[in-house]
PDBQT receptor file of N, H, CA, C and O in Angstrom, charges set to zero:
ATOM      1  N   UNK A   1     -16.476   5.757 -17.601  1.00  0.00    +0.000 N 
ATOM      2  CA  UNK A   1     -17.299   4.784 -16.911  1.00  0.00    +0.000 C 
ATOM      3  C   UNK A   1     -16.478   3.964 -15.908  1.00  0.00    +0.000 C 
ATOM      4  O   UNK A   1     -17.063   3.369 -15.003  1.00  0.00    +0.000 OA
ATOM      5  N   UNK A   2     -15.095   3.909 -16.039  1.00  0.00    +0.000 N 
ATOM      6  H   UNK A   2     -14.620   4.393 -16.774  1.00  0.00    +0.000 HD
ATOM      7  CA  UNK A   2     -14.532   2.981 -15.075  1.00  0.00    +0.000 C 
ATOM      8  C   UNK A   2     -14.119   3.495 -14.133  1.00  0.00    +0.000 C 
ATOM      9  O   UNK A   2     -13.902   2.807 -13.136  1.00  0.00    +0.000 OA
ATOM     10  N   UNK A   3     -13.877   4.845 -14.127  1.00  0.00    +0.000 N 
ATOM     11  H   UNK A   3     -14.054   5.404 -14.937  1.00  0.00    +0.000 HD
ATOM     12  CA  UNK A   3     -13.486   5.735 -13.202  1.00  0.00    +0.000 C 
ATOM     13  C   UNK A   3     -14.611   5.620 -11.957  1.00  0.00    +0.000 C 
ATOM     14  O   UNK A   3     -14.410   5.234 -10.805  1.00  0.00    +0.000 OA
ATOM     15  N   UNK A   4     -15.618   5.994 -12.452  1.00  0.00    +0.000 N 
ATOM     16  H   UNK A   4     -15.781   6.308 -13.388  1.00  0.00    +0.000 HD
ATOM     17  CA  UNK A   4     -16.562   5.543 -11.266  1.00  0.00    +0.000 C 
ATOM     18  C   UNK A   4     -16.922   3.942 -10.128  1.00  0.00    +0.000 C 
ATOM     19  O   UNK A   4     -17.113   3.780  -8.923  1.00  0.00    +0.000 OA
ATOM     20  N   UNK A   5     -16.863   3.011 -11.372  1.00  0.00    +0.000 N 
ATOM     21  H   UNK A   5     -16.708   3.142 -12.351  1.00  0.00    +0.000 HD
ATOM     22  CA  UNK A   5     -16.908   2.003 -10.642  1.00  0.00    +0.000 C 
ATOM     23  C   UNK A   5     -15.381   1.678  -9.434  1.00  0.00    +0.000 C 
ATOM     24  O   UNK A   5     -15.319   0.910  -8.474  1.00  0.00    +0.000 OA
ATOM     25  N   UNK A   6     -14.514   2.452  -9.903  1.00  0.00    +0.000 N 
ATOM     26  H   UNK A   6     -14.564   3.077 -10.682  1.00  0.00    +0.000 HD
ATOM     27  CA  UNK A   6     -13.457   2.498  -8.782  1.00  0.00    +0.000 C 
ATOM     28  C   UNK A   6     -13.615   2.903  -7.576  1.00  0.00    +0.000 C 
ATOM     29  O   UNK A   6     -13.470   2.472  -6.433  1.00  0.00    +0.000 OA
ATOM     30  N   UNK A   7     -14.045   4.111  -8.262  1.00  0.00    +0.000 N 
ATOM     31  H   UNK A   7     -14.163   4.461  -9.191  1.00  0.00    +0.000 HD
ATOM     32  CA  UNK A   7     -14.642   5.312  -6.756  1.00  0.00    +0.000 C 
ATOM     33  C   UNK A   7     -15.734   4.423  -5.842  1.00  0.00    +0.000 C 
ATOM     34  O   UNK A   7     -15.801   4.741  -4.654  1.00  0.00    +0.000 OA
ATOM     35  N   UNK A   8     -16.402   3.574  -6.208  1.00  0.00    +0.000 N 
ATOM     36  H   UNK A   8     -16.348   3.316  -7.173  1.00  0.00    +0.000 HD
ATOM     37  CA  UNK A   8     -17.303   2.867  -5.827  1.00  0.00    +0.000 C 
ATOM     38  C   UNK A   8     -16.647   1.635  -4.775  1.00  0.00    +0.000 C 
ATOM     39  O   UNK A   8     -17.035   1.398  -3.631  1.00  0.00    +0.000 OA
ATOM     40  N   UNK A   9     -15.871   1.146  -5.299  1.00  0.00    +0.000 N 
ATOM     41  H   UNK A   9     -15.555   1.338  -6.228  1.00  0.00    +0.000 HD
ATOM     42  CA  UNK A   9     -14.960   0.395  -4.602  1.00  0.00    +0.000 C 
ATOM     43  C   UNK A   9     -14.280   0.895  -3.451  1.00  0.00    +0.000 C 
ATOM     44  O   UNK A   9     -14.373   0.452  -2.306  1.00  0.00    +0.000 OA
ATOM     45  N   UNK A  10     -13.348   2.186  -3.985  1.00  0.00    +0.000 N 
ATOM     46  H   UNK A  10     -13.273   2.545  -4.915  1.00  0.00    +0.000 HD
ATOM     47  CA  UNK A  10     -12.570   3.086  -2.619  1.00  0.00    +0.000 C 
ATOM     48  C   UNK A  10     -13.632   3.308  -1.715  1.00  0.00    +0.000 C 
ATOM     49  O   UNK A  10     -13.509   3.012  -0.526  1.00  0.00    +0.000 OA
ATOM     50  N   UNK A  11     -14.637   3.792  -2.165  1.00  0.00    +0.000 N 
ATOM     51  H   UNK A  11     -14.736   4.032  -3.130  1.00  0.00    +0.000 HD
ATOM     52  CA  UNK A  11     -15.450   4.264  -0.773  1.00  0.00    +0.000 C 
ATOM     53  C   UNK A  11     -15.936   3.084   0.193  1.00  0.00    +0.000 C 
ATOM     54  O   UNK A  11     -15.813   3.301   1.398  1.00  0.00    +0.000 OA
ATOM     55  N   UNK A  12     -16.537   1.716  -0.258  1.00  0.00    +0.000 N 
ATOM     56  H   UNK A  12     -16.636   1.540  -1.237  1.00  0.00    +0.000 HD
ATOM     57  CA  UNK A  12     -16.685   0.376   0.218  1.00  0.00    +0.000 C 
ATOM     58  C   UNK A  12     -15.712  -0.648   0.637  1.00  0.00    +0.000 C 
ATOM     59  O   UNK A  12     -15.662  -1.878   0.669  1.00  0.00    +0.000 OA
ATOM     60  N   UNK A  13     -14.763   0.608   1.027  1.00  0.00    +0.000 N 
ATOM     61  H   UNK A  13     -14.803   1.607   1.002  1.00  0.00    +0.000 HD
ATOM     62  CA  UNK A  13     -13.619  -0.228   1.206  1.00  0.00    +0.000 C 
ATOM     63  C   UNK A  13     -13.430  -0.362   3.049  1.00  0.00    +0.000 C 
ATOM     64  O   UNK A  13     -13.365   0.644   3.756  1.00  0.00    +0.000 OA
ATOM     65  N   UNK A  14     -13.381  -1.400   3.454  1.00  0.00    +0.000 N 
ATOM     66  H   UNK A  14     -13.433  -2.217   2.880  1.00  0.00    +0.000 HD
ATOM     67  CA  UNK A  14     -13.468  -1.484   4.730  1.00  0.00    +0.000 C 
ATOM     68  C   UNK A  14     -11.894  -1.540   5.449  1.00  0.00    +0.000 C 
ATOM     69  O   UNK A  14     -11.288  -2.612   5.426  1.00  0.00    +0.000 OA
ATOM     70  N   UNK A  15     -11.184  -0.149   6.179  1.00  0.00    +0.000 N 
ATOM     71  H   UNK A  15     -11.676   0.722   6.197  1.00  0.00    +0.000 HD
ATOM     72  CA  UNK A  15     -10.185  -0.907   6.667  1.00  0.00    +0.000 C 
ATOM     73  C   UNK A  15      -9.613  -1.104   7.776  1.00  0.00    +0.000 C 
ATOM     74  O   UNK A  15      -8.432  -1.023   8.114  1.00  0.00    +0.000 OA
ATOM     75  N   UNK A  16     -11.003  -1.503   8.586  1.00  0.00    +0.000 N 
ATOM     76  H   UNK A  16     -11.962  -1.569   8.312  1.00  0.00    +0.000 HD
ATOM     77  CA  UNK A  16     -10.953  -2.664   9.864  1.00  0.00    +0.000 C 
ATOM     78  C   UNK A  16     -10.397  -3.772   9.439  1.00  0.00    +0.000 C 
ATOM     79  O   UNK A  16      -9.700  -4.407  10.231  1.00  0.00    +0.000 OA
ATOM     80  N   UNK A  17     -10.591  -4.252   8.067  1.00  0.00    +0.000 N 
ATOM     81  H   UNK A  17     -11.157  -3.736   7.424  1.00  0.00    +0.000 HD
ATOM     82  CA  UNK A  17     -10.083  -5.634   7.832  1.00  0.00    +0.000 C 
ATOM     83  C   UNK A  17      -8.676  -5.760   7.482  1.00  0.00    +0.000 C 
ATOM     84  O   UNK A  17      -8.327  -6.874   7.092  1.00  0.00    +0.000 OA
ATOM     85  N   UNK A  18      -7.661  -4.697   7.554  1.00  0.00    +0.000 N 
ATOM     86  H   UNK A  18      -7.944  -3.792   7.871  1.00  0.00    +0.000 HD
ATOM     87  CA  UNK A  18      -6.539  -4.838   7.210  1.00  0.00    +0.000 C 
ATOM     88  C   UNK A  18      -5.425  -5.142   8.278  1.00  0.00    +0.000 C 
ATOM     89  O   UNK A  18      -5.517  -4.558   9.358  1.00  0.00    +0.000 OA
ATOM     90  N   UNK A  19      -4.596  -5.828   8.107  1.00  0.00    +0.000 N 
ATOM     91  H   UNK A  19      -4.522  -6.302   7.230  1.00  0.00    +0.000 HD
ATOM     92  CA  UNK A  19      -3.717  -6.626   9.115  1.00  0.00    +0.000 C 
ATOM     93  C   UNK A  19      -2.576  -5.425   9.750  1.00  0.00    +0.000 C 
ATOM     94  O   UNK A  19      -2.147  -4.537   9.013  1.00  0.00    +0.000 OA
ATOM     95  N   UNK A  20      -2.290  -5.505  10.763  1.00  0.00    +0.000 N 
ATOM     96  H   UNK A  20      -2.639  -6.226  11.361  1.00  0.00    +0.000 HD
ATOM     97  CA  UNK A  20      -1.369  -4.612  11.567  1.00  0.00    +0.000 C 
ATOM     98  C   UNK A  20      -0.026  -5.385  11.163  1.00  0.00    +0.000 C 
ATOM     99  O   UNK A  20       0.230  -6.588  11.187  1.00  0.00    +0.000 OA
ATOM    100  N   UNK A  21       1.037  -3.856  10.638  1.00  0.00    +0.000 N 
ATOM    101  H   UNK A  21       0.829  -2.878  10.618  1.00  0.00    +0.000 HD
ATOM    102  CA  UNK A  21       2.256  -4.864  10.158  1.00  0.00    +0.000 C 
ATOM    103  C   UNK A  21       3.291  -3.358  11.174  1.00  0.00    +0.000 C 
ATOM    104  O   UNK A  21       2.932  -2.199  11.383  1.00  0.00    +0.000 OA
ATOM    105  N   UNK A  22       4.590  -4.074  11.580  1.00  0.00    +0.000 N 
ATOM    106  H   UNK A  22       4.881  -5.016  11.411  1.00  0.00    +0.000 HD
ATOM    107  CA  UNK A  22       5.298  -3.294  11.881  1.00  0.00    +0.000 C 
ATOM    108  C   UNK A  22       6.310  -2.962  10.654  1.00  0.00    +0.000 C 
ATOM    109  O   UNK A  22       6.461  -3.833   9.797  1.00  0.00    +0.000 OA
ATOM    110  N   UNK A  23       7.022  -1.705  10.538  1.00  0.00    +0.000 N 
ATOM    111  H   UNK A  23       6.900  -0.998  11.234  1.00  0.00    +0.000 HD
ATOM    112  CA  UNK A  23       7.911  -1.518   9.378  1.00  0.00    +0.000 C 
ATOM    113  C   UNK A  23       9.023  -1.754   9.859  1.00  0.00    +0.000 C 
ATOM    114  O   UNK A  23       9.049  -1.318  11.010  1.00  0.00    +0.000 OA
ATOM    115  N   UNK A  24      10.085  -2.284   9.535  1.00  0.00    +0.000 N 
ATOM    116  H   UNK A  24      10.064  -2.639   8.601  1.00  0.00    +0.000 HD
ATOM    117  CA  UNK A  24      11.128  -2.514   9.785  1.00  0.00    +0.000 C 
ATOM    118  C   UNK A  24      12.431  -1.741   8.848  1.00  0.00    +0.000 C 
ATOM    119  O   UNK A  24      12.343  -1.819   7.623  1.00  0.00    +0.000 OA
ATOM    120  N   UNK A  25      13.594  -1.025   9.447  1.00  0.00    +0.000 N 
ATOM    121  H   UNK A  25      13.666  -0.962  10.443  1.00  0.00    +0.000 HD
ATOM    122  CA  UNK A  25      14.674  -0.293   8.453  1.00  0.00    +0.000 C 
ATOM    123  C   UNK A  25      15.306  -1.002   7.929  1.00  0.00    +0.000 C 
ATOM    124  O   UNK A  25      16.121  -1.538   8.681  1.00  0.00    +0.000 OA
ATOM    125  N   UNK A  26      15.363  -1.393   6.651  1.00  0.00    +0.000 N 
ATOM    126  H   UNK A  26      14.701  -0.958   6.040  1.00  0.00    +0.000 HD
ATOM    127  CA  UNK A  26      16.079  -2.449   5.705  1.00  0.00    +0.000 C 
ATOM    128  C   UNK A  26      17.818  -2.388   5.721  1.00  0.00    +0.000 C 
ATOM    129  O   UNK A  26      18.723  -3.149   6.062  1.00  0.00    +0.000 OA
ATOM    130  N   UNK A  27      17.666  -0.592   4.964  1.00  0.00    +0.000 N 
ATOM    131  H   UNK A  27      16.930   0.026   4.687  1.00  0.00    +0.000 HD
ATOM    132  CA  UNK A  27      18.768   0.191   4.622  1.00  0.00    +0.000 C 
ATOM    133  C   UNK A  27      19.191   0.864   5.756  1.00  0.00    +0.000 C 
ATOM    134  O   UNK A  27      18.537   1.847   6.104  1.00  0.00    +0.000 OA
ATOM    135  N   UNK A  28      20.113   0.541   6.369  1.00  0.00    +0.000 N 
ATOM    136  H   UNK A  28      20.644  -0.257   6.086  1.00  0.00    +0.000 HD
ATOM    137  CA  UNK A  28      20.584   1.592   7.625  1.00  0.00    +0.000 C 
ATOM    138  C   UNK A  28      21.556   2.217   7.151  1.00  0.00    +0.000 C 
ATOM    139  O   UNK A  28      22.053   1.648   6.178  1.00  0.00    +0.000 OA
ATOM    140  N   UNK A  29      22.268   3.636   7.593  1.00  0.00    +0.000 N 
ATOM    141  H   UNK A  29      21.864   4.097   8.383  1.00  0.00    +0.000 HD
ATOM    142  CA  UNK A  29      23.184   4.322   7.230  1.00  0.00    +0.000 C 
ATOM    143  C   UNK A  29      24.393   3.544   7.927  1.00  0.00    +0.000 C 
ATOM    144  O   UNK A  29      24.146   2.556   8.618  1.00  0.00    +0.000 OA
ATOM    145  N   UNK A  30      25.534   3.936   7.767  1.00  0.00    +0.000 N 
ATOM    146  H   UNK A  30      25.735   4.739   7.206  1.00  0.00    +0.000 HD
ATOM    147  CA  UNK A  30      27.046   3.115   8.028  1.00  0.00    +0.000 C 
ATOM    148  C   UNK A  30      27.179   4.249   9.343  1.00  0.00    +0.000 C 
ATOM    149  O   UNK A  30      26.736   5.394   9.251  1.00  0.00    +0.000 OA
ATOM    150  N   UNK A  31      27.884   3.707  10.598  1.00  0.00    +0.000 N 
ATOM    151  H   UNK A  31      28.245   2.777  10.673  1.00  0.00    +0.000 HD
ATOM    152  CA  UNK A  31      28.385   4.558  11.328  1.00  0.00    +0.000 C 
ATOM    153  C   UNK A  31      29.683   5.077  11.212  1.00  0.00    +0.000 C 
ATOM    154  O   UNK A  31      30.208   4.485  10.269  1.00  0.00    +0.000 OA
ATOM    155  N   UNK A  32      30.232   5.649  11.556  1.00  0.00    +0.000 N 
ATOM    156  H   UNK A  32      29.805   6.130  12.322  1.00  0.00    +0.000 HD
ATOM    157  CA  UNK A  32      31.476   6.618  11.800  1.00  0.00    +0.000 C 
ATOM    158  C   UNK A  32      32.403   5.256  11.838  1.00  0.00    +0.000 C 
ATOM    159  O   UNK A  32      33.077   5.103  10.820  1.00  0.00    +0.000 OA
ATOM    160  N   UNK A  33      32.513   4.455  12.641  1.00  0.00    +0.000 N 
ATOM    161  H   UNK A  33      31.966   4.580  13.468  1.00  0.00    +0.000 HD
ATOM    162  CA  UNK A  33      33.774   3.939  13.085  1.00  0.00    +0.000 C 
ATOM    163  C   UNK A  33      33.243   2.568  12.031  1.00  0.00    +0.000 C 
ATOM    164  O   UNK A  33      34.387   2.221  11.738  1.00  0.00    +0.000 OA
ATOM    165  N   UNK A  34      32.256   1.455  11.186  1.00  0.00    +0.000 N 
ATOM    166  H   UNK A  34      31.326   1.737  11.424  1.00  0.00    +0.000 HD
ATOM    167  CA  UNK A  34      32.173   1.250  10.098  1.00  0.00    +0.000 C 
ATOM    168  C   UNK A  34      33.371   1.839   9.247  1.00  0.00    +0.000 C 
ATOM    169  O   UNK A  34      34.540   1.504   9.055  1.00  0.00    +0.000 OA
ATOM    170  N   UNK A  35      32.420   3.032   8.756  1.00  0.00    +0.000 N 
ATOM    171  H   UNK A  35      31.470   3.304   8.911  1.00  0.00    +0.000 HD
ATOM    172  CA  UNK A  35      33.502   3.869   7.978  1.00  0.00    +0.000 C 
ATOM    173  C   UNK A  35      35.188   3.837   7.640  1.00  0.00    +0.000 C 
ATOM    174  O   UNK A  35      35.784   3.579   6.595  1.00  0.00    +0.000 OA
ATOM    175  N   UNK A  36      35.592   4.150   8.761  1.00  0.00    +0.000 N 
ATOM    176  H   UNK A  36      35.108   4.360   9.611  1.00  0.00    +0.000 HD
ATOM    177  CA  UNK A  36      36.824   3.856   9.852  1.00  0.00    +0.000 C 
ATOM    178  C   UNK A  36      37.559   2.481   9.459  1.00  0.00    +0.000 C 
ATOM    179  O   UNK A  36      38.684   2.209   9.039  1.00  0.00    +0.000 OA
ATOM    180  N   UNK A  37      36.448   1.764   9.776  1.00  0.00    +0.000 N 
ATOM    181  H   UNK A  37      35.535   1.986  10.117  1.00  0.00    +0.000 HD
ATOM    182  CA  UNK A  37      37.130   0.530   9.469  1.00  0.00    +0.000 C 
ATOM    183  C   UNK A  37      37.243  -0.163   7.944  1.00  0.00    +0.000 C 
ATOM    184  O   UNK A  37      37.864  -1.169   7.603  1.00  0.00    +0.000 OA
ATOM    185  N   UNK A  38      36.615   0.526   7.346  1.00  0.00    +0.000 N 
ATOM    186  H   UNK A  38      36.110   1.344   7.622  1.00  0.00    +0.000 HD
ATOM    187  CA  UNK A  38      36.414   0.067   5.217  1.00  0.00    +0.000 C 
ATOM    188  C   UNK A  38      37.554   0.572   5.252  1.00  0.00    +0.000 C 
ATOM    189  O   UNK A  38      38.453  -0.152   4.822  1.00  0.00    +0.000 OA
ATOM    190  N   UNK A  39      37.953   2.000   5.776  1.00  0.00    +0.000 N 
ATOM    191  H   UNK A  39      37.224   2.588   6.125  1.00  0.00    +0.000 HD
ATOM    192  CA  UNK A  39      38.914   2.849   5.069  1.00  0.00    +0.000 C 
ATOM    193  C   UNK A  39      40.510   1.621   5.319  1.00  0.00    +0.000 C 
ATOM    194  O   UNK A  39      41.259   1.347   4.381  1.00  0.00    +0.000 OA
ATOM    195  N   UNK A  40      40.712   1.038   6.852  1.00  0.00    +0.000 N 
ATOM    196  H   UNK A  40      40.104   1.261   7.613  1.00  0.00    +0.000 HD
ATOM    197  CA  UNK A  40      41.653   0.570   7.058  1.00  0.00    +0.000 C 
ATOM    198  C   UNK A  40      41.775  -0.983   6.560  1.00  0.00    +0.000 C 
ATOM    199  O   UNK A  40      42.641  -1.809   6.846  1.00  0.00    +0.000 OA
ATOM    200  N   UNK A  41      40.796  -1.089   5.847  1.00  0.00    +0.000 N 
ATOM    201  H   UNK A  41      40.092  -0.418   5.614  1.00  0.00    +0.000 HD
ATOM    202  CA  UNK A  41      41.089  -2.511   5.321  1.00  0.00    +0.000 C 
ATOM    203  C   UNK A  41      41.414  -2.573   3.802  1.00  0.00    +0.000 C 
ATOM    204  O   UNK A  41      42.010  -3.479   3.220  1.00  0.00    +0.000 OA
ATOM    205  N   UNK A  42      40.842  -1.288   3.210  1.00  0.00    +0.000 N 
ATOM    206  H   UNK A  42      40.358  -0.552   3.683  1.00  0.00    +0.000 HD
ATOM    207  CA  UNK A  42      41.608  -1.104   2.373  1.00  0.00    +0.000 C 
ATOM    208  C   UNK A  42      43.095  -1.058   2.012  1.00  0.00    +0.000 C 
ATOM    209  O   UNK A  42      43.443  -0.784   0.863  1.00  0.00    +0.000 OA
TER     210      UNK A  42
């Protein structure tokens, strides 16, 4: 029985109303010369 009242929901789901977000890269990879430089400060 609850399974349906979900389905009921997903389908009445309007999403004009949802806000425009840009994603942004949190985690960036390390470059070459980064690298380079961990190694020499070690």
């Amino acid at each position: 029985m609850a399974d349906k009242q979900d389905m009921g929901q997903i389908t009445s789901f309007n999403k004009a109303k949802l806000k425009k977000t840009e994603a942004q890269e949190k985690n960036t990879l390390l470059t070459k010369e980064t690298i380079e430089q961990d190694k020499q400060a070690e």
